[in-house]
C-alpha atoms as one frame of an Amber mdcrd trajectory, in Angstrom:
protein
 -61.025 -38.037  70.600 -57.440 -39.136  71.670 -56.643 -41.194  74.795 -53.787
 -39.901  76.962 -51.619 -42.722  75.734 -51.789 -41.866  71.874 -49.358 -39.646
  71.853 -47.202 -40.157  74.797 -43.785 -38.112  75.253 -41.755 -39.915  77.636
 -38.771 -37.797  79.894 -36.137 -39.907  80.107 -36.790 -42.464  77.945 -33.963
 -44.783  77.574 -34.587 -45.606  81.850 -35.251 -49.316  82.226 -38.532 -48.782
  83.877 -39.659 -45.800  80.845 -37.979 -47.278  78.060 -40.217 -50.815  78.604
 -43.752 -48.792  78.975 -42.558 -47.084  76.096 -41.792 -50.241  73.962 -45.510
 -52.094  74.570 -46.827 -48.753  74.053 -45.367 -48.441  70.844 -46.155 -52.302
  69.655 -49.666 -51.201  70.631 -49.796 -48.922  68.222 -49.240 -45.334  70.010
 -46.798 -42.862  68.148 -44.101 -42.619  70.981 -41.789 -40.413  71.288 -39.063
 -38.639  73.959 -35.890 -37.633  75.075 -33.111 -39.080  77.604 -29.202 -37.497
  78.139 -27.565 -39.959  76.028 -27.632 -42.134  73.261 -27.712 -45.653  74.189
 -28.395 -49.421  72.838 -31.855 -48.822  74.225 -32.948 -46.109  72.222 -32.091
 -47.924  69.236 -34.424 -50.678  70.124 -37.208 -47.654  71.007 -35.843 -46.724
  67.051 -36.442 -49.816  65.511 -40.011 -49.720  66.947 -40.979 -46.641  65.685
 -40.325 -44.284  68.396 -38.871 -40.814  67.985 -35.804 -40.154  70.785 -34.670
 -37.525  71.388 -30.707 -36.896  73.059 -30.824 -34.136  75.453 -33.148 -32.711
  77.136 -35.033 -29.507  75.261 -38.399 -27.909  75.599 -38.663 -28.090  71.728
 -38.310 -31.748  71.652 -42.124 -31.892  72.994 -44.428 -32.033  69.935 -47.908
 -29.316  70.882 -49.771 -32.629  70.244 -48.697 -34.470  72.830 -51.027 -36.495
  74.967 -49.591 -36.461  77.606 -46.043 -36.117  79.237 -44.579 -39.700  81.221
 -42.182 -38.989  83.922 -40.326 -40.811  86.430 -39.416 -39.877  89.918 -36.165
 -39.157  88.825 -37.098 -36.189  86.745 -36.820 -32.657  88.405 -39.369 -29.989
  88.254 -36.575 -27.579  86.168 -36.399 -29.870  83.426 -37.382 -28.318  80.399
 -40.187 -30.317  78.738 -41.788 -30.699  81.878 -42.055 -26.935  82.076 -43.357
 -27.021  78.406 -45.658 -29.532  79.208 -46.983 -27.326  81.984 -47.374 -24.425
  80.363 -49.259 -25.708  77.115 -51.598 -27.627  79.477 -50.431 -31.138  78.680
 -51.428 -34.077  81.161 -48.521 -35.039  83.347 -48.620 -38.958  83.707 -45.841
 -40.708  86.272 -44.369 -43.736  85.155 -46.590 -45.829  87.203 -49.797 -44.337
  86.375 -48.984 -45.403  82.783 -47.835 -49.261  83.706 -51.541 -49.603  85.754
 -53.231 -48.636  82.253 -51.347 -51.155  80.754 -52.718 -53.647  82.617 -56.310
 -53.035  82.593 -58.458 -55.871  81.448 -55.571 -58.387  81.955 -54.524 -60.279
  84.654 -51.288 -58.992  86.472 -49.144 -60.235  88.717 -46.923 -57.509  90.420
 -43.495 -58.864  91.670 -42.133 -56.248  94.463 -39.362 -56.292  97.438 -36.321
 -54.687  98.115 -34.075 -56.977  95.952 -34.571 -59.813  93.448 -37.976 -58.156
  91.283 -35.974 -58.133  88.172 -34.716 -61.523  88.115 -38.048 -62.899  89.865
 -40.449 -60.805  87.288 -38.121 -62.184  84.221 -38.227 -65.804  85.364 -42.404
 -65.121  85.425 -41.898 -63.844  81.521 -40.032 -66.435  80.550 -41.780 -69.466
  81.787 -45.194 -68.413  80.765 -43.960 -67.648  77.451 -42.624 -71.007  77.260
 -45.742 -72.231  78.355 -47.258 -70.824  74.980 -49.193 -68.326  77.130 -47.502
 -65.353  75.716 -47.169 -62.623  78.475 -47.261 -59.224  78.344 -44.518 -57.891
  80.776 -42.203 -55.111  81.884 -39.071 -55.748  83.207 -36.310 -53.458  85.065
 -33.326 -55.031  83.025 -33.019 -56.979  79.700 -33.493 -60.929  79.255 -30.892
 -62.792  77.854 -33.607 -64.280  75.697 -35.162 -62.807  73.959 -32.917 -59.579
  74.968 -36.097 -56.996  75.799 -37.295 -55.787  79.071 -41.025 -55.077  77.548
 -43.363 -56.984  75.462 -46.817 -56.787  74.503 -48.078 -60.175  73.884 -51.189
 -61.598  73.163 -52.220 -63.462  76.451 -54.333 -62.460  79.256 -51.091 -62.254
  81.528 -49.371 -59.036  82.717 -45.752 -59.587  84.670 -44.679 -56.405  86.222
 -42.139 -55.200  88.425 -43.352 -52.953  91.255 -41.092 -50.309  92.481 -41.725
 -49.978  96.534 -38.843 -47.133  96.278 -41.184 -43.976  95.438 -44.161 -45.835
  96.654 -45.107 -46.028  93.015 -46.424 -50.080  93.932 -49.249 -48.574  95.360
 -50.984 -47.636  92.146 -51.618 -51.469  90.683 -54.155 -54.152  91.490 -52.927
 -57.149  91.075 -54.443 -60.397  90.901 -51.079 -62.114  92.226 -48.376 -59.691
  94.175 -45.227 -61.366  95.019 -43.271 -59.426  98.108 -39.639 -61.324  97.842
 -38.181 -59.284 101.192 -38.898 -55.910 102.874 -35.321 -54.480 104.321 -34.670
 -50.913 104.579 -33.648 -49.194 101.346 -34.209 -45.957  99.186 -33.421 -43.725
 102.623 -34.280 -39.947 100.325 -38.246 -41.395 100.630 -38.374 -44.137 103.591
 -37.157 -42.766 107.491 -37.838 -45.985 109.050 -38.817 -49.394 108.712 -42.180
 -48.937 109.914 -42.643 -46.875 106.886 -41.633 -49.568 104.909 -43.854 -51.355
 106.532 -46.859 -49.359 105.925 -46.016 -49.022 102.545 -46.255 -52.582 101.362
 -49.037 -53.272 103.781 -51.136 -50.921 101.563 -49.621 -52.794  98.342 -50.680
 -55.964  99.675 -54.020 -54.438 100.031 -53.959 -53.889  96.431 -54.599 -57.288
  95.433 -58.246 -58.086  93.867 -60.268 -59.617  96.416 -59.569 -63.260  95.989
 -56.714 -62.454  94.803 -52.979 -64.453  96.248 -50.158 -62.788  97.823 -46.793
 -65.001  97.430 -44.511 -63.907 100.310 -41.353 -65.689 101.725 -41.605 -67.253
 104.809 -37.998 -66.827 105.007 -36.688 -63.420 104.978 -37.637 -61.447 108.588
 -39.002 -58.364 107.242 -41.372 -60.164 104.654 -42.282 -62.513 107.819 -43.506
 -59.423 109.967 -45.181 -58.333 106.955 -47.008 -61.666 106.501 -48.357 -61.036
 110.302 -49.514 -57.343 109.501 -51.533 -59.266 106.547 -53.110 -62.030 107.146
 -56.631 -60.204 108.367 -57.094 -58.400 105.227 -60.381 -59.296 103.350 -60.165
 -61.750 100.418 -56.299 -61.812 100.643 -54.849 -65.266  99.952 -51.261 -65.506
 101.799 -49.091 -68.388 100.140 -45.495 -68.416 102.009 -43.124 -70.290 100.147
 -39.231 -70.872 101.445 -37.066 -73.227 103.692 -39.179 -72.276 106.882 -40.948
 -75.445 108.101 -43.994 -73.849 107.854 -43.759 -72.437 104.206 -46.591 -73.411
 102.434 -44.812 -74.360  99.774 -41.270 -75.707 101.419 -37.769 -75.727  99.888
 -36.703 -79.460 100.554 -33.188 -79.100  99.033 -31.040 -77.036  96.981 -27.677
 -78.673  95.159 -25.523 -76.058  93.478 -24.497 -77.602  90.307 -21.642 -75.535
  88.316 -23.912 -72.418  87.602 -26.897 -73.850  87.628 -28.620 -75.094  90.997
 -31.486 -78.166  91.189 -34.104 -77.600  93.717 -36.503 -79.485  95.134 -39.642
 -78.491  96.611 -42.423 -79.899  99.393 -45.817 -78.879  97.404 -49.016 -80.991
  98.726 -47.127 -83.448 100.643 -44.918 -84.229  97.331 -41.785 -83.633  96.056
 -41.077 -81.520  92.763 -37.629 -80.651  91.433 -36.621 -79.069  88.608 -33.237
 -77.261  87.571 -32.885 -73.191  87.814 -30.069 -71.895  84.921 -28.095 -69.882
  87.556 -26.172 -69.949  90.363 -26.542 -69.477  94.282 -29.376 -69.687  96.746
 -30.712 -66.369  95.904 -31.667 -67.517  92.636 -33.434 -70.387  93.763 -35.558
 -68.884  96.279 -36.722 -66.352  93.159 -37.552 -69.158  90.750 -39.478 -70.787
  93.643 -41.156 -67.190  94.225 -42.383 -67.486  90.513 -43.358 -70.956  90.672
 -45.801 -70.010  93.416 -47.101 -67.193  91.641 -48.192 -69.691  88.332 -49.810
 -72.183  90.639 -51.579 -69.300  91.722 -52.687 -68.381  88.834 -54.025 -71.937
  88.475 -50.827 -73.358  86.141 -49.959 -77.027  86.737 -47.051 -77.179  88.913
 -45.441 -79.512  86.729 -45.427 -77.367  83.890 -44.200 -74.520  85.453 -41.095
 -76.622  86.937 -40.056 -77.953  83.783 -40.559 -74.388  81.830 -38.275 -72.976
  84.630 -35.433 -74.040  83.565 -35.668 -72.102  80.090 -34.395 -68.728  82.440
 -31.043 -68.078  81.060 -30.502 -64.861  82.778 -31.239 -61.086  83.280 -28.227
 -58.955  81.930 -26.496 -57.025  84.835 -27.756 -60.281  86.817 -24.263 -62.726
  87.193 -24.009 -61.501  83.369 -20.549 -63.111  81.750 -19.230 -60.085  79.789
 -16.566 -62.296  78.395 -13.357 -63.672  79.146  -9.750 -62.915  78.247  -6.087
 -64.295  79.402  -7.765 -67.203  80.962 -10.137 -64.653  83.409 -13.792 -64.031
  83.267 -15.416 -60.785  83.562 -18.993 -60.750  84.990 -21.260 -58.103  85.884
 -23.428 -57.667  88.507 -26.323 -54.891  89.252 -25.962 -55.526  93.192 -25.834
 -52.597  94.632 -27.627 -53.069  97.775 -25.873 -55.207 100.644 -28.020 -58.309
 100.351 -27.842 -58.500  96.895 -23.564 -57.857  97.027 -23.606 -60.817  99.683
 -25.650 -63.136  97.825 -24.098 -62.618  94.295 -20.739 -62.576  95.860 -21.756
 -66.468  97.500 -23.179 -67.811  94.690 -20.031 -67.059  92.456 -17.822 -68.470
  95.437 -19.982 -70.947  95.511 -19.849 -71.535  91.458 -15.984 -70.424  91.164
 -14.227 -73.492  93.250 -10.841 -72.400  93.894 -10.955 -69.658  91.375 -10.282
 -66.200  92.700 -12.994 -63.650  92.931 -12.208 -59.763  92.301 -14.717 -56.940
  92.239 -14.721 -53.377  91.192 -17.897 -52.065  93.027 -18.938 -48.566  92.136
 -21.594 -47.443  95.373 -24.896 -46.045  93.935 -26.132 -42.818  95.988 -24.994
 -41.040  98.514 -28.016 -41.693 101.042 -27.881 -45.678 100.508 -23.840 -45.191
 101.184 -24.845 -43.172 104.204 -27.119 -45.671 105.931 -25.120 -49.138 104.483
 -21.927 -48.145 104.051 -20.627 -50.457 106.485 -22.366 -53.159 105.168 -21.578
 -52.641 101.762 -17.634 -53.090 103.076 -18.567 -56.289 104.897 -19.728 -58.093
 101.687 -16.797 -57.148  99.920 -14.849 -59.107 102.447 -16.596 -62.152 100.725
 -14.270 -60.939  97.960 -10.149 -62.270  97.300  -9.588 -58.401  96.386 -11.706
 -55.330  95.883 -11.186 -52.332  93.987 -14.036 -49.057  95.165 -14.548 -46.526
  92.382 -16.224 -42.884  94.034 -20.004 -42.985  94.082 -22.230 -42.604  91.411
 -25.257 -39.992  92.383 -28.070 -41.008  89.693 -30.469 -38.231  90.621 -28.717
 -37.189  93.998 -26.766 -34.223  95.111 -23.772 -35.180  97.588 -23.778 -35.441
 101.070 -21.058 -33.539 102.842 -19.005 -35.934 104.518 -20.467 -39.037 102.384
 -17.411 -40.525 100.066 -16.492 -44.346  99.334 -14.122 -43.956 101.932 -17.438
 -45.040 104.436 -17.001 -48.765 102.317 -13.328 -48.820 101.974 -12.880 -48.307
 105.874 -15.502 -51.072 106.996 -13.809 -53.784 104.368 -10.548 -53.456 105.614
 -12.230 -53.267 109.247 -13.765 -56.902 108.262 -10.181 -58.004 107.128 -10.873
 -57.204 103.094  -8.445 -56.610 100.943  -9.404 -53.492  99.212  -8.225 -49.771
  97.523  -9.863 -47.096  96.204  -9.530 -45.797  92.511 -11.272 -41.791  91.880
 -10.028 -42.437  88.464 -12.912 -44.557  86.992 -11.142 -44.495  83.799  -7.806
 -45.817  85.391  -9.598 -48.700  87.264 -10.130 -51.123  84.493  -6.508 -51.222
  83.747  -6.151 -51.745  87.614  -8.523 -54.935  88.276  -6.514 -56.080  84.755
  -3.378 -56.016  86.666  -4.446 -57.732  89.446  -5.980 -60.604  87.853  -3.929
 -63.859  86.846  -5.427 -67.227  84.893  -8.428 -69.104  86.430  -9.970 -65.354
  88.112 -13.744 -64.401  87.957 -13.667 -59.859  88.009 -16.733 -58.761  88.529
 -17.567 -55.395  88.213 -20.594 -54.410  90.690 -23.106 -51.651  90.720 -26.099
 -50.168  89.756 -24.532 -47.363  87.742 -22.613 -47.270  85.212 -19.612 -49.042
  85.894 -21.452 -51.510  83.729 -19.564 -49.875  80.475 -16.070 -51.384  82.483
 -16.831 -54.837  81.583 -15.485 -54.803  77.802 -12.483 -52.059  78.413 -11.255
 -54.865  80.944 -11.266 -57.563  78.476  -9.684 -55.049  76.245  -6.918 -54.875
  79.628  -6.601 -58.200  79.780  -6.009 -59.141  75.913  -2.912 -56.586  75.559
């Protein structure tokens, strides 16, 4: 008799939440297959595994023997395999459903917050794989080593991101959850923050009795959080940060170049090791993920010195290249927070080098409720260039345009103009930048595919 995950046709496969399910599926031994718009480095990975994609989305791309269908949020009721699926009577899993059966009979550790899970979850990976403990885990960007987002290994470990933004968190038990912040984000499912509230309060809740929740004792909304917790059952609260009161304390942080060395108050001793990447946002993560491995009952020591074998998330501070003397980074911030602490840790990392950003806005509700904030950390910019927004699964907003951004960086003294033309703007930024310059193109969409066409700019 088949299990639903024999057979699996995923709906948008080449996603970086699907595509990894899809990939430890596969290496498990399931006969994978799906369909996403476009053709993509990612599906030729899901290729070289075995898997069958699909480009385009058709109802005759869904084999009768299907075990079941995998969706996302992201995937509307009108698209066509999903109506297939429905009518031949073929199990409809969500995305998250299938992660949770990945993990049974392991040992998980779910990394969630508003910003920082991909970075956080991939430091996780990387450390206990260098720790010969060979993690399973699944990963909302690629590593820079070794250059996957998914991996079924062969240790008792599961690393996981946890989406909060369609509640989707809600549907693991972890034995470690890691909450990095809790701000207001994803405004299509979340009204307020109180709902944001009760929505990681019930992922907390999650956790196996006994079980450790690492939380910053930093960031205000994961503090609040922390005080809605600390009643629940078995629930272990660890609080780790440069709060006096963190259990385990940030002593000191010393940018060095693009790497940083931290040091860190653990049992009345100090512990430093050296994180591969810039800026204090960074640090905080790897110091996140070092509390996570204690708890998990991993020698502190070991885990600081493993550490430092993070090279990087791509889309994370990402060098794309560099050409006439200026480097082209990219950056997946997309969020305020994240814009503002990229944008320091490259100023901090850049000395007197100029900083230039082509930031492409990602939805129209986040661009209706931050906006204005999104303009403000541009000001932490020499010069900005805004492309128009990029929907991902949204319909527009009347009234909602970049202009919201554009009008609230030059309000906070930015220097800053709009390009419509996303095909114009890399020979833009090119003209604007001069020897010594970092551009940075910012976003969670795909303004990504800019980074080589401005090298391409700059080399003429």
């Amino acid at each position: 008799m088949p299990t639903a995950m024999d057979r699996p046709h995923f709906i948008g496969i080449g996603g970086a939440g699907m595509s990894g399910i899809a990939k430890i599926l596969a290496q498990r031994g399931a006969k994978v297959a799906g369909s996403d718009a476009r053709d993509s480095a990612t599906a030729e990975a899901l290729r070289a595994l075995g898997v069958t994609v699909h480009i385009g989305h058709d109802a005759a791309h869904l084999a009768p023997d299907a075990t079941c269908v995998v969706v996302s949020s992201a995937i509307r009721a009108d698209n066509p395999e999903l109506a297939r699926a429905t009518g031949l009577g073929i199990p409809v899993v969500h995305r998250s459903d299938a992660l949770a059966s990945l993990m049974d009979g392991l040992r998980p550790i779910a990394v969630a917050g508003t910003h920082g899970k991909t970075t956080t979850t991939s430091m996780l990976a990387v450390t206990l794989a260098t720790l010969g403990l060979d993690p399973s885990y699944a990963i909302g960007g690629d590593l820079d080593a070794p250059g996957t987002n998914a991996l079924h290994g062969g240790g008792d470990i599961f690393v996981a991101e946890a989406d909060e933004s369609d509640r989707s968190f809600h549907k693991y038990t972890p034995e470690v959850a890691i909450v990095l912040n809790v701000e207001l984000d994803h405004h299509a499912n979340y009204a307020s923050m109180d709902e944001i509230y009760e929505s990681f309060e019930i992922f907390a809740g999650k956790v196996v009795p006994g079980g450790t929740l690492v939380i910053s004792a930093d960031q205000p909304g994961a503090v609040e959080l922390t005080k809605r917790v600390r009643d629940l059952g078995e629930l272990k609260v660890v609080t780790y940060g440069e709060s006096e009161d963190a259990d385990l304390r940030i002593h000191k942080i010393t940018a060095r170049g693009l790497t940083s060395e931290v040091t860190v108050l653990l049992d009345g001793k100090l512990l430093t090791f050296t994180v591969s990447v810039p800026g204090r946002h960074y640090a905080n993560n790897a110091v996140a993920a070092l509390a996570a491995g204690i708890a998990l009952g991993i020698p502190s020591r070991n885990l600081a010195g493993a550490l430092k074998s993070y090279t990087g998330v791509k889309r994370r501070l990402q060098l794309k290249g560099e050409a006439a003397g200026v480097q082209v980074i990219d950056s997946y911030a997309h969020h305020p927070t994240e814009m503002t602490a990229d944008l320091e840790a490259m100023r901090s990392a850049a000395g007197e080098s100029r900083i230039l950003v082509l930031f492409q806005p990602h939805l129209f509700s986040r661009t209706q409720e931050l906006g204005k904030e999104m303009g403000e950390a541009l000001a932490l910019a020499d010069s900005s260039v805004v492309l128009d927004i990029y929907p991902a699964r949204e319909d527009p907003i009347p009234g909602i345009t970049s202009a919201l951004i554009i009008d609230a960086a030059r309000a906070a003294g930015a220097d800053v103009r709009a390009v419509a033309d996303k095909d114009a703007a890399p020979a833009v930024i090119a003209g604007m930048a001069r020897p010594g310059d970092l551009v940075v193109t910012m976003g969670a969409g795909d303004v990504t595919d800019l980074g080589p066409l401005i090298l391409a700019e700059l080399s003429k």
